[in-house]
C-alpha positions, 0 to 999 in steps of 0.5 A: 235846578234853578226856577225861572220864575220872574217873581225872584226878580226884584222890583227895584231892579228893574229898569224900563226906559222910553226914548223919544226916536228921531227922525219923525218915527211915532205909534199909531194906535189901530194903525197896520203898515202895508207891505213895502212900508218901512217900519222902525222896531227893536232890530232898528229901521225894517220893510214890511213883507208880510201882514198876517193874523192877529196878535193876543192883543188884537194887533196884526202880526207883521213879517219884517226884513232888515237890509243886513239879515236875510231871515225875516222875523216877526213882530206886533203891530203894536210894537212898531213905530211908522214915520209921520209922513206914512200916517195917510196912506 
């Protein structure tokens, strides 16, 4: 059986790229959106319904529902972006 040790993978072929979204949407460090707020995360443009403990990083745990799923499903404050209009609230 195979181990799935990720120290077989080699460094060279891993590939991590950032892309800069449009339509406003950035990371605002410290920053928890509110339940209601719509967020932009890796399933694409999400609503907050739920705002829960806290993360290994200290961040908040957020439960989002994208319009097409009826499950929701969780991610990291910190990994979300919020659009440049929602800053002030």
């Amino acid at each position: 059986m195979l181990s799935k040790s990720v120290g077989r993978v080699s460094r060279d072929s891993l590939r991590i790229s950032s892309i800069d979204p449009a339509g406003g949407w950035h990371s605002v460090p410290g920053r928890v959106p509110a339940v209601g707020e719509v967020v932009l995360c890796v399933e694409g443009e999400a609503e907050v319904v739920g705002v829960l403990g806290r993360t290994s990083d200290g961040s908040r745990l957020l439960e989002l529902r994208v319009d097409d799923r009826n499950n929701p499903f969780f991610a990291s404050s910190s990994n979300v972006l919020v659009q440049s209009d929602a800053t002030n609230i």
